[in-house]
C-alpha positions as CSV (number, residue, x, y, z in Angstrom):
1,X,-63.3,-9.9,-24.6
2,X,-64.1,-13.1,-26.4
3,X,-60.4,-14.2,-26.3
4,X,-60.3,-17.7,-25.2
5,X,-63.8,-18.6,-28.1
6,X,-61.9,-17.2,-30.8
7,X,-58.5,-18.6,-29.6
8,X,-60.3,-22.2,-29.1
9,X,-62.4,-21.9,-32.2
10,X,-58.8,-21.3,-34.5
11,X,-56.9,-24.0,-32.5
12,X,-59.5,-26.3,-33.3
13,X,-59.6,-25.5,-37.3
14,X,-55.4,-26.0,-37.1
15,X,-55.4,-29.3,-35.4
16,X,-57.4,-31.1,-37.8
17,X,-55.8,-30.0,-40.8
18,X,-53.9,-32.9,-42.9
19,X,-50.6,-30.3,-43.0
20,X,-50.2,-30.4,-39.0
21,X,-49.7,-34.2,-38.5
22,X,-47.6,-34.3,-41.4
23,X,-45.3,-31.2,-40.0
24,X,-45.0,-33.0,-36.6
25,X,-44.3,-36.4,-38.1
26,X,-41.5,-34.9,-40.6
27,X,-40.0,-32.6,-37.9
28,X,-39.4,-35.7,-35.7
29,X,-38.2,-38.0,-38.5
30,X,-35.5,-35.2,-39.1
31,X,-34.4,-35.2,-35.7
32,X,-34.2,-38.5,-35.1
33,X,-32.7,-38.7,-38.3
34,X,-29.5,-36.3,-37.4
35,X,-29.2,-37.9,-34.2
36,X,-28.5,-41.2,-36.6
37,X,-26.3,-39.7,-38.7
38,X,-24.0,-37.7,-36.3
39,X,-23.7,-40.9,-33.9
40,X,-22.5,-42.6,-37.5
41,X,-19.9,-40.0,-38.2
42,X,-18.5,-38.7,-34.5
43,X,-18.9,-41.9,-32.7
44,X,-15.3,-43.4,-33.6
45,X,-13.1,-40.2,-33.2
46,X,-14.8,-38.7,-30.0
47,X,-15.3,-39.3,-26.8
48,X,-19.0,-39.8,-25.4
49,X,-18.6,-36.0,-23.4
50,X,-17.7,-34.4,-26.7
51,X,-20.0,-37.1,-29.0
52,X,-23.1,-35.6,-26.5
53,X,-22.5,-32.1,-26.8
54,X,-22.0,-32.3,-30.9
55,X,-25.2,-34.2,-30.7
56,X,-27.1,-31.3,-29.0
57,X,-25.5,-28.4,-31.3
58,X,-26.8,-30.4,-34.4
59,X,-30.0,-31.2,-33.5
60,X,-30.5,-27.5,-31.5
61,X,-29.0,-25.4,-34.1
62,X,-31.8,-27.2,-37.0
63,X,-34.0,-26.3,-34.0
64,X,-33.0,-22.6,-33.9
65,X,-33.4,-21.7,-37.2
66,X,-36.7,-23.8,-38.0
67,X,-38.1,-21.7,-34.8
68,X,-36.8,-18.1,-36.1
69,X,-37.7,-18.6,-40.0
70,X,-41.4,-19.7,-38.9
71,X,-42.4,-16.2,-38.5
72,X,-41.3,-15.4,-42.0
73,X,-43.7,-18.3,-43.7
74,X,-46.5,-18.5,-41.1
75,X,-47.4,-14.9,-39.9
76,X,-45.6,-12.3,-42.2
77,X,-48.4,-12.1,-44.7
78,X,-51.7,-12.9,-42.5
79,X,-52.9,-9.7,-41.4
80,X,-51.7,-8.3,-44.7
81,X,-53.6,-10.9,-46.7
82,X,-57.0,-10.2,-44.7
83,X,-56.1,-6.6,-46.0
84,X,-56.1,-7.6,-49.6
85,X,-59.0,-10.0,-49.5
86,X,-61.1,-7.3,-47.2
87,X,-62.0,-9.7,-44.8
88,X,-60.5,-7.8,-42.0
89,X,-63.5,-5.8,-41.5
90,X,-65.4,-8.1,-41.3
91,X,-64.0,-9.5,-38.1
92,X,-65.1,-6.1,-36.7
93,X,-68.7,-6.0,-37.3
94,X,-68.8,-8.5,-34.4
95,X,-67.7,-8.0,-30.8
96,X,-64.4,-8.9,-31.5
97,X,-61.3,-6.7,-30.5
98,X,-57.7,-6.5,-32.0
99,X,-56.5,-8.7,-29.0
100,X,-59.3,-11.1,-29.7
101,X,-58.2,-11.2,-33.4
102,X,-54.4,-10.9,-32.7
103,X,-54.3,-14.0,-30.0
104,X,-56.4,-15.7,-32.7
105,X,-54.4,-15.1,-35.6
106,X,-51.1,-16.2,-33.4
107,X,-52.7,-19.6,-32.0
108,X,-53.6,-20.6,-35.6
109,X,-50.4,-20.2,-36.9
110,X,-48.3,-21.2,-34.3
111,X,-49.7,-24.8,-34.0
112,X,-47.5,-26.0,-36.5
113,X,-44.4,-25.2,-35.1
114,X,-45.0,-25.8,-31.9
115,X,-46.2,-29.5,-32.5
116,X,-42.8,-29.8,-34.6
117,X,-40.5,-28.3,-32.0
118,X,-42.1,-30.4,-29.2
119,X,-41.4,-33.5,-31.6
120,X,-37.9,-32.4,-32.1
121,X,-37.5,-32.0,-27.9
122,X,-36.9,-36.2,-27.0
123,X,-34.3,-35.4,-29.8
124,X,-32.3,-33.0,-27.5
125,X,-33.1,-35.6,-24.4
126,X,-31.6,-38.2,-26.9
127,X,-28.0,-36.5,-25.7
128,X,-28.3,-37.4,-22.0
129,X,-28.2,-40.7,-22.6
130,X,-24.7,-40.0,-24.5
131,X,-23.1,-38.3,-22.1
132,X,-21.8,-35.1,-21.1
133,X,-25.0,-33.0,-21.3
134,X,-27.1,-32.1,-18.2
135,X,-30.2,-31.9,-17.8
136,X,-30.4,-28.1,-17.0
137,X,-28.3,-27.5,-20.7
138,X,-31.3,-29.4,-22.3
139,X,-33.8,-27.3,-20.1
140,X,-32.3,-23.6,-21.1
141,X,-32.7,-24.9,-24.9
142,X,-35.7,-26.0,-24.7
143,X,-37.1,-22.3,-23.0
144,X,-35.1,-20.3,-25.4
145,X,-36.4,-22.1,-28.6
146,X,-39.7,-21.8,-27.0
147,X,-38.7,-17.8,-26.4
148,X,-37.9,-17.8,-30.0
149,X,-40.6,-19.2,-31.3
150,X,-42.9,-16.7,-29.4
151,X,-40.6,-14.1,-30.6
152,X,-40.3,-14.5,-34.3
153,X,-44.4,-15.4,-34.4
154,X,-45.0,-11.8,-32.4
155,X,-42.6,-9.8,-34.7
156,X,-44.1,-10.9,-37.6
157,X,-47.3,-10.4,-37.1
158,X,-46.5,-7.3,-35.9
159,X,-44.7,-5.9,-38.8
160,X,-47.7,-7.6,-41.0
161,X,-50.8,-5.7,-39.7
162,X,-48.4,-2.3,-41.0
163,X,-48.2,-4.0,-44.7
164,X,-50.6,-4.3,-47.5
165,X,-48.6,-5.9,-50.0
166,X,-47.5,-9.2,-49.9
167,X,-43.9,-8.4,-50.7
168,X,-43.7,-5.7,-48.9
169,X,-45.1,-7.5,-45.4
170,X,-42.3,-10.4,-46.3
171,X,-40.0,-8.0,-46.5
172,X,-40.6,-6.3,-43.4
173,X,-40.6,-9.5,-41.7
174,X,-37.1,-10.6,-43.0
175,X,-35.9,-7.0,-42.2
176,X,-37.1,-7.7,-38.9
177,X,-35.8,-11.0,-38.4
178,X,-31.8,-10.3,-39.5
179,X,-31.7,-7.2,-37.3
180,X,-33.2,-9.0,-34.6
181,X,-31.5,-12.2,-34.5
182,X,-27.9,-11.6,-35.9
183,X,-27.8,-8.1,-36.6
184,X,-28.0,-7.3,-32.7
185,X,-25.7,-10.2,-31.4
186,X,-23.0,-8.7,-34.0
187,X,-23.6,-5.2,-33.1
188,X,-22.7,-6.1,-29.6
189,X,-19.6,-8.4,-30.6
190,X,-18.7,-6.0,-32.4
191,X,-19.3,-2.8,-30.3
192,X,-17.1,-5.6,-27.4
193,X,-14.2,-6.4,-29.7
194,X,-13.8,-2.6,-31.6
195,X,-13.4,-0.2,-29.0
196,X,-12.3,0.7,-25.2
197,X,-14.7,3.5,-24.2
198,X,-16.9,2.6,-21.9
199,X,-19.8,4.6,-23.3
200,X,-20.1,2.0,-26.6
201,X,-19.4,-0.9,-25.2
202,X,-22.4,-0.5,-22.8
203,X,-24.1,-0.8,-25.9
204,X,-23.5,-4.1,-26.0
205,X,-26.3,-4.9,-23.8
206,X,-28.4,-4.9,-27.1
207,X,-27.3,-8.4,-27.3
208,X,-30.2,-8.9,-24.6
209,X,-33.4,-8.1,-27.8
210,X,-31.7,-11.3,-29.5
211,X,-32.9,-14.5,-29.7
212,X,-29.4,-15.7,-30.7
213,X,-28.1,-14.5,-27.3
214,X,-30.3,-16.6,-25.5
215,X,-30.1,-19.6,-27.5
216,X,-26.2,-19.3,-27.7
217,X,-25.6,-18.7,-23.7
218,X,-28.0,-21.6,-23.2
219,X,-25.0,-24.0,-23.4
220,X,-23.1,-25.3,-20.3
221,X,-19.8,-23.7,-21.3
222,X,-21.1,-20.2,-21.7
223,X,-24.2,-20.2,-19.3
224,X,-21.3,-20.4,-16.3
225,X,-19.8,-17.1,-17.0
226,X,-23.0,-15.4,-17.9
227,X,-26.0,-16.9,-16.1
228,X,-27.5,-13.2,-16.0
229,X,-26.9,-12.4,-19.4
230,X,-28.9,-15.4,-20.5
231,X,-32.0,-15.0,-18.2
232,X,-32.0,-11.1,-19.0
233,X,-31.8,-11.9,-22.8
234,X,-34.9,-14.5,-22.4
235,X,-36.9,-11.8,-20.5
236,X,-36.1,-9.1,-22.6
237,X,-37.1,-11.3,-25.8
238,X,-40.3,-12.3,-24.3
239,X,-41.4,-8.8,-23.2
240,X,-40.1,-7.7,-26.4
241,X,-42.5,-10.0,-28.2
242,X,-45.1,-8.9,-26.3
243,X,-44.6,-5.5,-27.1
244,X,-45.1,-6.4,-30.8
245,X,-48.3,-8.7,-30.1
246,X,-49.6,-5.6,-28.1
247,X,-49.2,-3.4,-30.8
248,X,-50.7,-5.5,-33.0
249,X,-53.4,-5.4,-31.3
250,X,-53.6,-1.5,-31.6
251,X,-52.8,-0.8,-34.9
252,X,-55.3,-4.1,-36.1
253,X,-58.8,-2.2,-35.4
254,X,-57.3,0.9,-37.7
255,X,-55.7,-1.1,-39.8
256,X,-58.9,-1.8,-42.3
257,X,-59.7,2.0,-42.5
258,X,-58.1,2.6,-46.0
259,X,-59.0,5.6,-48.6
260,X,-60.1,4.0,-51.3
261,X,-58.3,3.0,-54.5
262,X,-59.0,6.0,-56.8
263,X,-58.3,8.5,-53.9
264,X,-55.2,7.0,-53.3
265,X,-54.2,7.1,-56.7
266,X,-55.0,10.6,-57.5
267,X,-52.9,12.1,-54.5
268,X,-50.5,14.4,-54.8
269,X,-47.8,12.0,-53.9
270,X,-48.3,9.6,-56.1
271,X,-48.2,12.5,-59.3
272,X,-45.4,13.8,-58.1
273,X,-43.6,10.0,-58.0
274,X,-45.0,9.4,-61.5
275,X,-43.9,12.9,-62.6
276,X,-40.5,13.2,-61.7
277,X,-39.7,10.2,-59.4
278,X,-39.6,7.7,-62.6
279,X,-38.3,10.1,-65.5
280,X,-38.5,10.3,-68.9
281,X,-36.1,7.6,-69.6
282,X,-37.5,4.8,-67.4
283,X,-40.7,5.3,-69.0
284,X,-39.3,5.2,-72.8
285,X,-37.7,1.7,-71.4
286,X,-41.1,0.9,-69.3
287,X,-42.3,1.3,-72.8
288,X,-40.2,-0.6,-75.1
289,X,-40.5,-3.2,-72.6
290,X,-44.3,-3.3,-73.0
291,X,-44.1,-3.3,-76.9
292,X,-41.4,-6.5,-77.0
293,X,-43.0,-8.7,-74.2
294,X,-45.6,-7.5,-72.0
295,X,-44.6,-10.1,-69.6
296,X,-41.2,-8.2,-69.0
297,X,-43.2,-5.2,-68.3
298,X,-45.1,-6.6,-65.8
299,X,-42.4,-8.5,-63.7
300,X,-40.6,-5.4,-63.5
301,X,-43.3,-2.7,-62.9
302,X,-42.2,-2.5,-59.2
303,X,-38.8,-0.5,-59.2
304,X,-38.2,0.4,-55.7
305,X,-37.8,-3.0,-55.0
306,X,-34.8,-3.4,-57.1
307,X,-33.2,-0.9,-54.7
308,X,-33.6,-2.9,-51.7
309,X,-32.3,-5.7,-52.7
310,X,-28.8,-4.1,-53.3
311,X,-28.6,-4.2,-49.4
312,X,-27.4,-7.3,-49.1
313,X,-23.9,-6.6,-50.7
314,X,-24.0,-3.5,-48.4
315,X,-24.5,-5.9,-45.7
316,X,-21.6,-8.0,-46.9
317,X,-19.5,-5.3,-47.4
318,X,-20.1,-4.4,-43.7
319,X,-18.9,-7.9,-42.1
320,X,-16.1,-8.2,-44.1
321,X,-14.9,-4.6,-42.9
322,X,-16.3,-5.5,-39.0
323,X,-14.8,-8.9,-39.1
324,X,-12.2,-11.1,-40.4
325,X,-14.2,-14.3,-42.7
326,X,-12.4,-17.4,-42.4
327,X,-14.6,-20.7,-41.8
328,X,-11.8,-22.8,-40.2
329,X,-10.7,-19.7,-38.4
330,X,-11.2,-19.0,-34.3
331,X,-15.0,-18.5,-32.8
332,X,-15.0,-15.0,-34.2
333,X,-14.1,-15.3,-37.4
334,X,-16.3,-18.6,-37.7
335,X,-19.1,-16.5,-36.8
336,X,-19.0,-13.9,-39.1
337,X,-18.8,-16.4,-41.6
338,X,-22.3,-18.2,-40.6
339,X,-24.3,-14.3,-41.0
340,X,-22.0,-14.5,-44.1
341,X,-23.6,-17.7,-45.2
342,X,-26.8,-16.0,-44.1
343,X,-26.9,-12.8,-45.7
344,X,-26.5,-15.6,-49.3
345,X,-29.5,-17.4,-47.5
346,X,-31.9,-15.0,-47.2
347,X,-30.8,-13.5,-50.8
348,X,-32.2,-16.8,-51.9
349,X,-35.3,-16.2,-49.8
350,X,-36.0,-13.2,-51.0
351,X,-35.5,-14.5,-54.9
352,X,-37.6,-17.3,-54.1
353,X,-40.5,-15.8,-52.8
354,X,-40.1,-13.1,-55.8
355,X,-40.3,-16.0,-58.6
356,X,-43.0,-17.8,-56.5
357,X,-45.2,-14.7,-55.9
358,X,-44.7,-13.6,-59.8
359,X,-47.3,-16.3,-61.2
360,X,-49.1,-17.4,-58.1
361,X,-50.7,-13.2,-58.1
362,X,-50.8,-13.6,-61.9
363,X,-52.9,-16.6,-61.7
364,X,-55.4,-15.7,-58.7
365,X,-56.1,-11.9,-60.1
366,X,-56.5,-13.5,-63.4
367,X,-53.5,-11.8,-65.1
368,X,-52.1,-14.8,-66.9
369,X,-55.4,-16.2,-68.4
370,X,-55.7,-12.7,-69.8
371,X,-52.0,-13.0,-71.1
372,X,-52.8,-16.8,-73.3
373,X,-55.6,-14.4,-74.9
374,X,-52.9,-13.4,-76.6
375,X,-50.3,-14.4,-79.2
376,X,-48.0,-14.9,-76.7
377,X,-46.4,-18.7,-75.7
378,X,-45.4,-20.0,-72.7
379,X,-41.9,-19.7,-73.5
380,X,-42.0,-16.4,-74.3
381,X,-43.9,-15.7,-71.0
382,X,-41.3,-17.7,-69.4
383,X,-38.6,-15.1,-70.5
384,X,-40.2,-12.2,-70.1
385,X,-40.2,-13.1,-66.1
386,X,-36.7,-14.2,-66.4
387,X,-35.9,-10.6,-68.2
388,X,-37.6,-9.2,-65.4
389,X,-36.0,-11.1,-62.6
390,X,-32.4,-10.4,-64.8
391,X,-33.0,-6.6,-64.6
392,X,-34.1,-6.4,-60.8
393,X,-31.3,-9.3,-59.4
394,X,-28.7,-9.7,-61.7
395,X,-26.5,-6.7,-60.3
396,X,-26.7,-7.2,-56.9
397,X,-26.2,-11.0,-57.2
398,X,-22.9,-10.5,-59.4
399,X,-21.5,-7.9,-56.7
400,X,-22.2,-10.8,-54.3
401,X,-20.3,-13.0,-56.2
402,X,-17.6,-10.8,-56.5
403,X,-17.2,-10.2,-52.9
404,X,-16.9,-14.0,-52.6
405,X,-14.4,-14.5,-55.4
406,X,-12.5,-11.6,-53.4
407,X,-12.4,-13.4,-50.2
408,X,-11.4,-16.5,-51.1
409,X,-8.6,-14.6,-53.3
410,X,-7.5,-12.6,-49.8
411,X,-7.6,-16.6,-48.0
412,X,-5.7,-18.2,-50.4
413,X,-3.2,-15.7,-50.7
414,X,-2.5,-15.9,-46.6
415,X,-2.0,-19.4,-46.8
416,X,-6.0,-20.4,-45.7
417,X,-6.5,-22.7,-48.6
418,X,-9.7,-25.4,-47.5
419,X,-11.6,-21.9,-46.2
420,X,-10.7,-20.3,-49.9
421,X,-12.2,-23.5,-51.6
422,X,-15.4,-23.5,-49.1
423,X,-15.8,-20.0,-49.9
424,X,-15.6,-20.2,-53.9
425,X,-17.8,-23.4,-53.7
426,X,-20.0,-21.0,-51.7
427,X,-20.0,-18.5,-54.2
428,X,-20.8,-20.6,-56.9
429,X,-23.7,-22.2,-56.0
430,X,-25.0,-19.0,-55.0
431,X,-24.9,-17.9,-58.9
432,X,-26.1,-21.7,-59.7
433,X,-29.2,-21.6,-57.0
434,X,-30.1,-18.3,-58.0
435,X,-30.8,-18.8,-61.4
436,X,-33.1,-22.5,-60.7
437,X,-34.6,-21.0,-58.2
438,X,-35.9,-18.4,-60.7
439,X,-37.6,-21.3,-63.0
440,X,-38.7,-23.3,-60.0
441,X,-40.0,-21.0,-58.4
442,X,-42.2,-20.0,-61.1
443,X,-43.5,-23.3,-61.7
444,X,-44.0,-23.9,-57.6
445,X,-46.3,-20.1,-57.8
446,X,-47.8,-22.1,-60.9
447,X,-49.2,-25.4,-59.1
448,X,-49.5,-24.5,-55.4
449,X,-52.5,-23.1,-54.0
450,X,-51.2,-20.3,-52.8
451,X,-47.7,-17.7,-53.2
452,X,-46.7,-19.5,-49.1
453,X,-47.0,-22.9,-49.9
454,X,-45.1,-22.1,-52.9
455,X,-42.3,-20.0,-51.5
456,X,-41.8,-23.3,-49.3
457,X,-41.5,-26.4,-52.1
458,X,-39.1,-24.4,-53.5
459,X,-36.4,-23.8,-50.6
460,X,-37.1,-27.1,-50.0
461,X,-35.8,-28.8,-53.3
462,X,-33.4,-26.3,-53.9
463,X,-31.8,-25.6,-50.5
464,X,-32.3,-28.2,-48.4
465,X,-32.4,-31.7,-50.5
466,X,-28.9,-30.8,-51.2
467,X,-27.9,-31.1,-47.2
468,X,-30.0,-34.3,-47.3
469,X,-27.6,-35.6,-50.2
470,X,-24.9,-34.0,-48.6
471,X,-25.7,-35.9,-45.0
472,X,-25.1,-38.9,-46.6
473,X,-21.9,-38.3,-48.6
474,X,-20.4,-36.8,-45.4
475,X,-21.4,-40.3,-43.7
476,X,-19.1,-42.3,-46.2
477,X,-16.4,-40.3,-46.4
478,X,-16.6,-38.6,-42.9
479,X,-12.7,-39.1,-42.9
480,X,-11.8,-36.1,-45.8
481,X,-10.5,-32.9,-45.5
482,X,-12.8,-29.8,-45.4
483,X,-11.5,-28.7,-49.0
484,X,-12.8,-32.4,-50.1
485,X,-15.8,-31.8,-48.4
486,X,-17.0,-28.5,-50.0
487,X,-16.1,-30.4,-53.1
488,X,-18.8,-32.9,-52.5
489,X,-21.3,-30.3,-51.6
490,X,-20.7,-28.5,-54.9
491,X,-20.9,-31.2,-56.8
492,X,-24.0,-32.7,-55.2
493,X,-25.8,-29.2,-54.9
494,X,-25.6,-28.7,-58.5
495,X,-26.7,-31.9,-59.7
496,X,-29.8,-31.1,-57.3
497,X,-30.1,-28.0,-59.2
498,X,-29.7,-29.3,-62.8
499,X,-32.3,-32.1,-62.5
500,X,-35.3,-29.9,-60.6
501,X,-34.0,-27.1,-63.6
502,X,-34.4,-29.6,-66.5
503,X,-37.8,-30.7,-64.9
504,X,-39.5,-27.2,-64.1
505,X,-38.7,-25.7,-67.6
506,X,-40.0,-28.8,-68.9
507,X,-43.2,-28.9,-67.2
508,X,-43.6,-25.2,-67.6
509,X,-43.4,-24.5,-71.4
510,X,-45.4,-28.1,-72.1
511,X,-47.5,-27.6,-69.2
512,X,-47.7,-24.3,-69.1
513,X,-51.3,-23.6,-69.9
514,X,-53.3,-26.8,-68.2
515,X,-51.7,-25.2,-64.9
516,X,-52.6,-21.6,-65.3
517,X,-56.5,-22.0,-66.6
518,X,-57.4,-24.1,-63.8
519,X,-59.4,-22.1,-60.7
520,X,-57.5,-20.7,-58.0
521,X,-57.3,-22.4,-55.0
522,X,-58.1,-25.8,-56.7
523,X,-55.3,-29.2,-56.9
524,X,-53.5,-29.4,-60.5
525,X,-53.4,-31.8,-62.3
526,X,-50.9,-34.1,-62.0
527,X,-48.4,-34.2,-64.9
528,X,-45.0,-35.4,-65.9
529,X,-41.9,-33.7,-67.2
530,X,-40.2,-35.6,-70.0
531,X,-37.5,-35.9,-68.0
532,X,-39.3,-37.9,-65.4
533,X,-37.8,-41.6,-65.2
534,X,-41.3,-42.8,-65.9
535,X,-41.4,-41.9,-69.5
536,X,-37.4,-42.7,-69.7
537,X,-38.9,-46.0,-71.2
538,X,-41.8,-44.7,-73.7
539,X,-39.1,-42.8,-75.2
């Protein structure tokens, strides 16, 4: 086995990449950077216990879900991508193994956060010096965002080697992670609060295959009472990850044997899909989609997809039947509101990485330099994406919104009114984000090097330069009500939104073709929206 060469040889690659130094230095910047800002709010109305323990949950919760959603941008797409590329087999003609190639594949991509969680760690040791935190509490953290880390790298990975599509190895990663991390923990609330019979509720060891169990028992008040639960969650996590690196390592020698393309396409199963599957009326509007605007044909060739995403309102529907949504409300209720805020969070994932992917494949497989051979415009490009994304997202996202308008109805009509206002400003910003997202996102797939990088820039000006913004609002008027505060959020979310909207459709219709010509892989050139405050003056 050549394990510790190929492990060493992909370590060293990672390390001296530009990305990794700037990932550490950002990750501690933001630590240090909450630790600022919550000793600026919390340090006049609580006491140093409370102040240290509010300092930990900050900075360990940004921990927690940095840690799970690295699986989901690191390793969800590498195995897959080899596939694509056919460079899989190629590791193969050598002496290599799947192990060799699986341990290899995890040490390049877990570099990155690793550095950035070990930067974020004096962060946590930050609290002793506050008060009330010991040293154990910092410890048990530490381990399980370590656990979690291993955990969400190893699932990943695991669920990529069974994919061959980008979208679908993303979406079998984010499957993964919401049943693993809060679809378990609330299947064992849940299972705990529901019902008496003993037979159930010793289902609610399933709580032990979460990472959230580990990370949430790792606290001082709830490690007393369950000091077993928390070590049996961590083991179980960790064998549980290495059940998925394992079979990673089975299914990765196999997983380059493929029919090839014209076999595949002549099967049975695929006339039969074509045949009846599709219908005569989907392909008379597959049709007149193709003879309006080709582009609208081609963003929404894939169909089945448009069916998946209608699970998140399913999933919504669900916790508002399992539990009772109030943000102000007591633990329970406050945490079926956070995998409330979740299930919008990943919606916007998923959108996000749809819009990026949709011109970062078009412009690597050469689809949109074949598409300016023709009479086409950008803008007319542009909106035949948009028609596509409007046809695939545009149900499920206004059901979601309805189910928000509906709960913060039912929580103003019982007399909850700041949880009614967080939850319409909630639901707002989800119809807001969703539609920039849409246009940045296709201009991110348009200038990165690749549909990852992409996917990244734009979460981050869209989801979390808002909570930067927000940070500092919440610093100056740290003494309003929660009502006052959603207000704020709103309002500085969607003037985020507006100005990175204005910009991308700017740059993308002027733009459009200088970014798309250029080879794959290579910088773009740097240009300049009109509404950039540089040319404010020329104009």
């Amino acid at each position: 086995m050549n394990l510790l060469p190929l492990v060493s040889c992909e370590l060293r690659v990672a390390v001296r990449r530009r990305s990794t130094y700037y990932v550490r230095l950002v990750a501690g910047a933001a630590a240090i950077a909450i630790s600022f800002w919550g000793l600026l709010i919390w340090a006049d109305w609580q006491t140093p216990t409370s102040l240290g323990h509010s300092l930990l949950e900050a900075v360990a919760l940004t921990s927690f879900i940095g840690v799970v959603l690295a699986g989901l941008f690191l390793t969800s797409d590498c195995i897959s991508r080899e596939r694509r590329e056919g460079t899989l087999g190629l590791l193969f003609l050598t002496d290599l193994r799947g192990a060799d190639v699986a341990f290899g594949k995890l040490a390049a991509k877990a570099i990155l956060p690793f550095y950035a969680l070990l930067a974020m760690f004096p962060a946590l040791a930050v609290c002793l010096l506050v008060g009330g935190v010991m040293a154990g509490e910092v410890g048990r953290l530490g381990l399980a965002l370590l656990n979690t880390l291993f955990f969400s790298l190893s699932a990943t990975l695991f669920t990529s080697t069974l994919c061959r599509k980008q979208h679908a190895a993303q979406a079998s990663a984010l499957l993964m992670i919401l049943v693993c991390v809060p679809g378990l923990k609330l299947l064992g609330v849940a299972l705990s609060a529901w019902t008496t019979n003993p037979v159930w509720r010793q289902l609610a060891f399933l709580t032990w295959f979460s990472p959230s169990g580990s990370y949430f028992l790792a606290f001082d008040s709830r490690y007393q009472g369950a000091a077993g639960v928390f070590w049996g969650s961590v083991l179980a996590t960790h064998l549980f990850a290495w059940l998925c690196l394992a079979l990673s390592a089975i299914v990765l020698p196999r997983a380059f044997l493929e029919k090839p393309g014209a076999e595949s396409q002549n099967s049975p199963t695929t006339w039969v899909r074509s045949k009846f599957r599709d219908g005569i009326r989907q392909r008379s509007l597959q049709r007149e989609h193709l003879e309006h605007n080709p582009m609208a044909w081609l963003a929404d060739r894939d169909r089945p997809r448009r069916r998946w995403v209608w699970c998140f309102p399913a999933l919504t529907i669900g916790l508002w039947m399992g539990f009772k949504l109030d943000p102000l409300g007591n633990p329970a209720a406050q945490a079926g509101f956070v995998a409330f805020v979740a299930i919008h969070v990943f919606f916007k994932i998923w959108l996000s990485a749809d819009a990026s992917y949709a011109f970062a494949t078009g412009r690597r497989d050469g689809t949109l330099e074949l598409l300016l051979l023709t009479p086409l415009s950008a803008r007319e490009i542009a909106a035949g994406t948009l028609s596509g994304f409007r046809r695939r997202y545009l149900a499920p996202l206004l059901a979601l919104f309805l189910l928000d308008v509906a709960l913060a109805a039912w929580l103003a009509l019982v007399g909850r009114r700041p949880s009614a206002i967080l939850v319409g400003a909630a639901g707002a910003m989800l119809l807001v984000d969703s539609y920039c997202l849409c246009w940045v996102g296709m201009l991110r797939g348009l200038v990165a090097r690749d549909s990852g990088q992409a996917i990244l820039a734009t979460l981050v000006r869209i989801m979390l330069v808002p909570w930067l913004y927000f940070a500092f609002g919440a610093a100056i008027f740290y003494e309003s009500a929660p009502g006052e505060m959603a207000v704020l959020w709103l309002f500085l979310s969607g003037f985020n939104d507006l100005i990175f909207l204005a910009n991308a459709r700017s740059i993308l219709i002027e733009k459009f073709r200088v970014l798309a010509l250029r080879p794959f892989g290579e910088r773009g050139p740097r240009v300049e929206s009109r509404w950039s405050p540089i040319n404010w003056q020329a104009e």
